[in-house]
Structures are given as C-alpha cells and as structure tokens.
C-alpha positions, 0 to 999 in steps of 0.5 A: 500500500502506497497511500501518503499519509494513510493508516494501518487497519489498527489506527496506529502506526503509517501504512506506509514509510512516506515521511516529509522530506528534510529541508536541504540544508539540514539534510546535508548537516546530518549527512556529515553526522557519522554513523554513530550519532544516528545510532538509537539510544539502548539500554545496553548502550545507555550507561556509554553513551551518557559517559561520553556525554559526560566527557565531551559536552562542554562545560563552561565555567562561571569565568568563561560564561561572563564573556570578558565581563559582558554578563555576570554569573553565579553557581547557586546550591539552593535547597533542594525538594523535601528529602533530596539534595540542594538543587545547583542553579547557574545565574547569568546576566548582562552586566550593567543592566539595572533590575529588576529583570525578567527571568528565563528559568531554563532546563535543558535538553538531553533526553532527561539522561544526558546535559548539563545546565552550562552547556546550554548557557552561551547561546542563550546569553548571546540570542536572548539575555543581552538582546532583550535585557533578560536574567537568566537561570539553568537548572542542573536537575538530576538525571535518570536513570539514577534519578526517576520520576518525579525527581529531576521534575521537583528538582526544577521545581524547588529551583524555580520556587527559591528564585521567586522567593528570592526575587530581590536578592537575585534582583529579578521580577517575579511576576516576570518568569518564564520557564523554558527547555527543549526536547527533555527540557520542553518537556519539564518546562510544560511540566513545571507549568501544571505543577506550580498551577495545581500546588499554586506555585510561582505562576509563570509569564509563559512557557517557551516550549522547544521541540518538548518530549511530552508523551511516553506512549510513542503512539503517534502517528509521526513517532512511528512514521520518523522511525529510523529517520532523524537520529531519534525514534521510538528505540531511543525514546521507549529507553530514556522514557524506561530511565525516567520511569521505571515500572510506570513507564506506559502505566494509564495512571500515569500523573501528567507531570511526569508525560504532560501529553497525559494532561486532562485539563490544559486551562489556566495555563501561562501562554505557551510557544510550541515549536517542532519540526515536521520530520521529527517524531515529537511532532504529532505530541506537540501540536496536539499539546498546542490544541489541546491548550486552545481547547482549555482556552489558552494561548499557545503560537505553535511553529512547525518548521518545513523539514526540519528534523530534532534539534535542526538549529543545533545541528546547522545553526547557519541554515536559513530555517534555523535563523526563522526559528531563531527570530521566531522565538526571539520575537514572541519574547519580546511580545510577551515581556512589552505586554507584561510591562515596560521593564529592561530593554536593551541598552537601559541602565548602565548609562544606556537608553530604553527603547 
C-alpha cells in the first residue's frame, strides 16, 4: 500500500514509510553526522553513551560564561525538594543592566539522561539575555536513570520556587518568569507549568516550549512514521522514557507531570510557544499539546518548521530555517515581556537608553 499519509487497519502506526522530506540544508548537516550519532539510544548502550556525554559536552565555567565581563554569573546550591539534595542553579546576566529583570528559568535538553545546565548557557546569553535585557537561570536537575520520576521534575521545581522567593536578592521580577527547555527540557518546562498551577506555585509569564518530549506512549502517528529517520525514534525514546520511569513507564495512571501529553485539563495555563519540526517524531505530541491548550482556552503560537528534523538549529545553526526559528522565538519574547510591562530593554541602565 502506497497511500501518503494513510493508516494501518489498527489506527496506529503509517501504512506506509512516506515521511516529509528534510529541508536541504539540514539534510546535508546530518549527512556529515557519522554513523554513530544516528545510532538509537539502548539500554545496553545507555550507561556509554551518557559517559561520553559526560566527557565531551562542554562545560563552561562561571569565568568563561561572563564573556570578558559582558554578563555576570553565579553557581547557586539552593535547597533542594523535601528529602533530596540542594538543587545547583547557574545565574547569568548582562552586566550593567539595572533590575529588576525578567527571568528565563531554563532546563535543558538531553533526553532527561544526558546535559548539563552550562552547556546550554552561551547561546542563550548571546540570542536572548543581552538582546532583550533578560536574567537568566539553568537548572542542573538530576538525571535518570539514577534519578526517576518525579525527581529531576521537583528538582526544577524547588529551583524555580527559591528564585521567586528570592526575587530581590537575585534582583529579578517575579511576576516576570518564564520557564523554558527543549526536547527533555520542553518537556519539564510544560511540566513545571501544571505543577506550580495545581500546588499554586510561582505562576509563570509563559512557557517557551522547544521541540518538548511530552508523551511516553510513542503512539503517534509521526513517532512511528520518523522511525529510523532523524537520529531519534521510538528505540531511543521507549529507553530514556524506561530511565525516567521505571515500572510506570506506559502505566494509564500515569500523573501528567511526569508525560504532560497525559494532561486532562490544559486551562489556566501561562501562554505557551510550541515549536517542532515536521520530520521529527515529537511532532504529532506537540501540536496536539498546542490544541489541546486552545481547547482549555489558552494561548499557545505553535511553529512547525518545513523539514526540519530534532534539534535542526543545533545541528546547522547557519541554515536559513534555523535563523526563522531563531527570530521566531526571539520575537514572541519580546511580545510577551512589552505586554507584561515596560521593564529592561536593551541598552537601559548602565548609562544606556530604553527603547
């Protein structure tokens, strides 16, 4: 059977491998990939790669994040959840700019096995925090599979409650939060919104949501049909999501706090960006999330970009489709902060104007 698009006779998986074609210029970025990159995450191989991680993923110090005196930085130990261990928090900021700042709370990426919160810290220093005048704080949460459920998501959590408590220390504005992440940080981050609602926590300005990991079932029609394709698939996610779960990997009961696709009620939610691309297998599980929010009746931009795999800007950053998403992202900040207030704007404070 040949029909695009069409499904099985179980409604579960593609008829047929038709998948959406990758856009050039990132097709010939994964090209140069070598073979090992593209190779599914196992449990066999899972303790490996993660010492791999370890030893390649860079990690810069405090020192060189502030850039020749360009942002200040911190490493904050801040108590961690009940019964666990202090939660580490990198702090960053333009120097020079007078507060309170907006914050971005971040988690970042790595299948909720692998990263590390400095890793993540000069682009975001460079594309958001000195353009748009933002504080920013990276969560070092724990990773599975030596931390499961709900750890590493109460981790972000303890996080985010002592930097709102310590809104003036830290010279933020807590009413100003927005919490953000990609892949298995997309995905804490949408956790973290409907945990703080339901426990009536710091209520975030928005949530930015990058290529989000939210669904442990891999029941999608694109999970299935971006198998083997993309250098992530079902193997890969069934092993991570086994990591973070354990036992009630697939359960029915399972909270939406550890899968958000498995939240019933999306309403009062802060407005969220969702970003995906069409060849990847997140795709289906994030602009469901996107419509299940307008169905609660909140506020969600969804981007799924044309041919863009998992984590394209990352792998070709210089690709016209990595600088839309980029600007995309960028301006959507820029919205949500204007309508919160006037604030800090680039080039204010430090003798600086606002704009």
């Amino acid at each position: 059977m040949s029909v695009r698009g069409a499904w099985s006779e179980s409604g579960s998986v593609p008829a047929a491998k038709a998948v959406p074609p990758l856009d050039p210029e990132l097709s010939l970025a994964l090209a140069t990939l070598g073979k090992e990159a593209g190779e599914p995450l196992t449990p066999g191989n899972l303790e490996a790669r993660q010492e791999r991680d370890a030893a390649t993923r860079p990690r810069p110090t405090a020192e060189e994040l502030r850039a020749d005196g360009r942002f200040e930085v911190a490493e904050l130990r801040v108590p961690g959840p009940p019964d666990g261990p202090d939660v580490t928090l990198v702090s960053a900021r333009p120097s020079g700019l007078v507060g309170p700042l907006p914050l971005l709370y971040y988690m970042h990426g790595g299948a909720m096995v692998m990263g590390n919160a400095w890793s993540v810290l000069p682009r975001i220093l460079r594309e958001w925090a000195l353009p748009l005048g933002l504080a920013v704080i990276s969560v070092e949460y724990r990773l599975a599979p030596r931390a499961q459920y709900p750890e590493p998501l109460e981790d972000c959590y303890a996080g985010l409650v002592w930097a709102a408590g310590h809104a003036a220390e830290l010279d933020i504005d807590a009413d100003r939060i927005v919490i953000g992440g990609k892949s298995a940080g997309g995905g804490l981050a949408a956790a973290l919104a409907l945990l703080a609602r339901d426990r009536g926590g710091p209520r975030a300005l928005g949530q930015l949501l990058l290529c989000p990991m939210l669904d442990d079932r891999g029941s999608t029609f694109s999970s299935h049909q971006m198998t083997g394709l993309g250098g992530w698939d079902l193997t890969s996610g069934a092993t991570v999501w086994k990591a973070l779960l354990g036992d009630r990997h697939g359960a029915e009961d399972l909270p939406p706090y550890a899968a958000p696709s498995r939240a019933t009620d999306l309403s009062g939610l802060p407005p969220a960006y969702v970003e995906v691309g069409s060849a990847e297998m997140f795709r289906d599980e994030d602009v469901a999330y996107a419509n299940a929010i307008w169905q609660a009746g909140g506020q969600a931009e969804l981007h799924v970009w044309p041919g863009a795999s998992h984590g394209f800007d990352g792998l070709a950053p210089r690709a016209a489709l990595s600088r839309d998403a980029r600007d995309a992202r960028s301006r959507w900040l820029r919205r949500l902060l204007a309508q919160s207030g006037t604030g800090n704007r680039p080039g204010a404070g430090a003798g600086g104007r606002q704009t």
